[in-house]
N, C-alpha and C positions, 0 to 999 in steps of 0.2 A: 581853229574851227573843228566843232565834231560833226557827225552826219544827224538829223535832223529826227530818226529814230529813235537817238541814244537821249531825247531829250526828258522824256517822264522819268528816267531812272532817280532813285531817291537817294542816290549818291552822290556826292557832288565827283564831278572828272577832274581827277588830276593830269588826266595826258590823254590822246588817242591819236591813234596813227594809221592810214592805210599799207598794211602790207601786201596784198596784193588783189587788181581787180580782173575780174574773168569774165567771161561770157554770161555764166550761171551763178556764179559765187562773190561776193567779193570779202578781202577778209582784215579785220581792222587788228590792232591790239591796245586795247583800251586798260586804264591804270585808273584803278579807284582807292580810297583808302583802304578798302579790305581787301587789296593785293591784284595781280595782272591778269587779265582775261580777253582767250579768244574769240572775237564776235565775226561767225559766218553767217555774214547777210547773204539771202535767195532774193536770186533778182528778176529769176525769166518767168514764162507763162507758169511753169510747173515747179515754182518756189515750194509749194506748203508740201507736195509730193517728196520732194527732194529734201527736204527737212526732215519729214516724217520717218523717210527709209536708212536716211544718218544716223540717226538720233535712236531707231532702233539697230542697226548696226552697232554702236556704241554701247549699248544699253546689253545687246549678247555677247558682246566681246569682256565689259567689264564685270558678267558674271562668275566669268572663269578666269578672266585675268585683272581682279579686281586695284591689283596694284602698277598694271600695266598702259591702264587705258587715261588719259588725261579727264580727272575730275567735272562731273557733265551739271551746270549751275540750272537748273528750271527755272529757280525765280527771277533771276536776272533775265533770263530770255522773256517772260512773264511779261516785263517791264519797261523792256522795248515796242515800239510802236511798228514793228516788220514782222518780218518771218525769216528769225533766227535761230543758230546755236549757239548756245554759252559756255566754252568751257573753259580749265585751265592753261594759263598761257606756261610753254614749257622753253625755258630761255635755255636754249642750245649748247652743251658741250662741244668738246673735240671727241675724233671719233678715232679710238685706239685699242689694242689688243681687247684690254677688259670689255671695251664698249661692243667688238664683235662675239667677244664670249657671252654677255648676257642678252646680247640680241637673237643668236642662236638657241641658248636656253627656253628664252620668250618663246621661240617660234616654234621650237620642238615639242614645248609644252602644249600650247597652241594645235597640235597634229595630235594629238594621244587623245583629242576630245574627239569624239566620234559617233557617229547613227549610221542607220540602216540604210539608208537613203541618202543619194543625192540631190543638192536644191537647198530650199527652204521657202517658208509658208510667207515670202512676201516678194514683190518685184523692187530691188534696189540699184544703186546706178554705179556706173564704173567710169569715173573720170565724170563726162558730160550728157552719156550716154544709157541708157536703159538696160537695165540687165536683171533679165526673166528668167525663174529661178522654179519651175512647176517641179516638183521635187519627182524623183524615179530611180528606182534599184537598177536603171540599166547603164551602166557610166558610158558607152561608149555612145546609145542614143542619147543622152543626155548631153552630151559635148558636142555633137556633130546639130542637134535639132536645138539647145538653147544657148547653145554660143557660136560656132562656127558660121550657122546659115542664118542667124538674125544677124550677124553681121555682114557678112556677102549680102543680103536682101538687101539692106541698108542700103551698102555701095551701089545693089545697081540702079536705087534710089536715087542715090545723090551723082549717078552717073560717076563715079569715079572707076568703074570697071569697063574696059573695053571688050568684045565679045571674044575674040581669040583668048584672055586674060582670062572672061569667064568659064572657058571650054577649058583649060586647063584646072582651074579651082574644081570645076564638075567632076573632073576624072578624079583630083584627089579626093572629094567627099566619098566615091564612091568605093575608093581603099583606104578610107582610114582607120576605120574599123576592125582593123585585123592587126592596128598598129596598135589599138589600147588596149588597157587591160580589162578582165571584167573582176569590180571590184568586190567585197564581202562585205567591208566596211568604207565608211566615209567619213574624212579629216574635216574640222573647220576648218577653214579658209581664210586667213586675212582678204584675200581676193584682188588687193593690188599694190604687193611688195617690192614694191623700185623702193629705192635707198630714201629718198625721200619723206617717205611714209614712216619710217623708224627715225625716233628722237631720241638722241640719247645728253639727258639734261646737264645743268655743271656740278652734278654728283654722281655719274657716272650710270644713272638711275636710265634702264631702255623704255619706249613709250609705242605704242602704235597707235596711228591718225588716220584717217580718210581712208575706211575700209569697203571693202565689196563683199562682203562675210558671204559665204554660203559654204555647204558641204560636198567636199570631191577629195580631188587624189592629192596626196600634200605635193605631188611634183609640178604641179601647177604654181604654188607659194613659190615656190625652189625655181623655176623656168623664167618667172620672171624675175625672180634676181638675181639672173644672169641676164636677161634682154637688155638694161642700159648701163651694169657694172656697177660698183659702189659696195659693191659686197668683195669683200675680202678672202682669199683663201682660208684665212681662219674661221672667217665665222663658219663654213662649210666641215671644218675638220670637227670643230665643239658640236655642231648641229646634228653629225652624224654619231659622234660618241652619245648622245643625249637619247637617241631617236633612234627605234625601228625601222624605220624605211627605209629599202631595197636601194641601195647605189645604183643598184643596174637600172635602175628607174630612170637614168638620165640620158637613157637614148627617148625618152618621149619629150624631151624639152622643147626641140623646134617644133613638134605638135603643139604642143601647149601654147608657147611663144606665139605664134601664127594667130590663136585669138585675140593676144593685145595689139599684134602687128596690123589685123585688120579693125581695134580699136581706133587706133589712132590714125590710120587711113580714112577713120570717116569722120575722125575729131579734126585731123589737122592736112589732112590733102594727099596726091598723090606722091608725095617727096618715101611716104613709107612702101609703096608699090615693089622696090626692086627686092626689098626682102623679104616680103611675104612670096615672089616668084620665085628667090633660093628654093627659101622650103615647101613650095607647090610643083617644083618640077623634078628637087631633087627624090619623091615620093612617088614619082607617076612616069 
C-alpha cells in the first residue's frame, strides 16, 4: 500500500516505503520508473510554512553548492495531493577517511560564502521548532535576542524551566556577550550539522539535508558537530587546512552548543536540562 497522496502521480509506483514518521514530518522513499525519490510529507497545522522555509533553504544552499544539495523535483511534488518535498533519494555509503575529507571541503566551502549581516530575509525551522532569523550586524545581539531567549521564552512556556534554573540562565544572558565575538563578516550556515544531516552516497559523493541556513559565525556549524559526535578528527584536520577560521574560535563552542541544547529541551523534555546547567553555571 502507498499513502493516498501519491495517488494522482502519472507514474505508475514501483515501490514505497515509510522511513520514518514524526510529529511534523513524515518521510517515505518512493521508486518510480524514472528512478528513487524522497517524499517529505507536512503533516501539522504549519505544514505549507514548513514546506515553504525547506524548500527555500534548499533552493540557497544549491546555489552555491550546486552539486552538493540532493536534486529538488517541483513536478513531482506538483502531483501529489499534500504538502510535500521531492527530492532525490541518496542511498547511503559507508563513512571513511575520503568521506570526512569531502565533507570538510563541503563545509569549509560552505563558510567562504558570506554577507554583512547576520540572519536572513525569512523565519525558517530548526528540527520542529521556529527559528527567527531578522537579519543584524550586531552577532552578539543577534545570538542572545534570536536564539538564546526565543528559546528560554519557549521553555518557560512549556514550563520546562524551574525558577532557580531560570535565575541562573538570567545571570548568563547577562554575560554572554563579552564572550562573543563582534563580527565583520558573516558565514552561511548549514544551521544544523549533527552527522546525520551529511550523506555521504555509495560513490563516495558528500550531500547536506535538512538545513537551518542563515548567516553567523561558522563556529556555530563547527559546535554542533561536536554536541552528538559523529564527526571524525579528521574531518576537523581537512576543514581547517581548507578554511580560514580562527581555531581559537573553539572556546565558544559551549556557547553555541547551549542553543541546540535548549533546542531540544523544548523538542524533547527535560532529560537535556543537566547540560545546558554545565554550560550555564560553568559561565556565571
Amino acid at each position: 500500500m502507498f499513502p493516498a497522496f501519491l495517488s494522482s502521480l502519472e507514474e505508475e509506483i514501483i515501490a514505497c516505503r515509510l522511513i520514518k514518521s514524526g510529529n511534523v514530518v513524515d518521510i517515505w522513499k518512493l521508486q518510480l520508473s524514472s528512478g528513487s525519490y524522497c517524499i517529505k510529507h507536512y503533516t501539522d497545522t504549519y505544514a505549507l510554512q514548513r514546506q515553504k522555509a525547506e524548500l527555500s533553504d534548499l533552493k540557497l544552499l544549491s546555489e552555491v553548492l550546486p552539486a552538493s544539495i540532493p536534486s529538488i523535483y517541483d513536478d513531482l511534488a506538483d502531483h501529489c495531493d499534500a504538502i510535500v518535498l521531492c527530492l532525490a533519494w541518496i542511498e547511503s555509503g559507508k563513512t571513511d577517511n575520503l568521506s570526512y575529507k569531502s565533507s570538510a571541503e563541503l563545509i569549509a566551502g560552505l563558510h567562504q560564502i558570506t554577507v554583512d549581516f547576520a540572519g536572513l530575509d525569512y523565519v525558517n525551522y530548526v528540527g520542529e521548532l521556529s527559528q527567527f532569523n531578522d537579519p543584524n550586524t550586531h552577532w552578539p545581539t543577534f545570538w542572545v535576542e534570536r536564539r538564546l531567549l526565543v528559546q528560554i521564552n519557549l521553555a518557560i512556556e512549556n514550563k520546562l524551566l524551574q525558577k532557580e534554573e531560570l535565575r541562573y540562565l538570567e545571570n548568563y544572558i547577562s554575560k554572554i556577550t563579552s564572550y562573543l565575538p563582534e563580527l565583520s563578516s558573516f558565514s552561511l550556515l548549514h544551521g544544523d550539522l549533527w552527522n546525520g544531516n551529511v550523506l555521504t552516497d555509495q560513490n563516495g559523493k558528500t550531500f547536506l539535508i535538512d538545513p537551518a541556513v542563515y548567516y553567523g559565525d561558522p563556529w556555530v556549524d563547527l559546535a554542533m558537530t561536536a554536541l552528538f559526535g559523529g564527526f571524525g578528527p579528521e574531518f576537523y584536520g581537512e576543514y581547517f587546512e581548507m578554511s580560514n577560521v580562527d581555531r581559537k574560535g573553539k572556546e565558544l563552542i559551549p556557547h553555541y552548543q547551549l542553543y541546540y541544547l535548549l533546542v531540544h529541551l523544548n523538542m524533547f523534555g527535560r532529560s537535556y536540562y543537566p547540560d545546558i546547567a554545565k554550560i550555564v553555571r560553568r559561565y556565571t
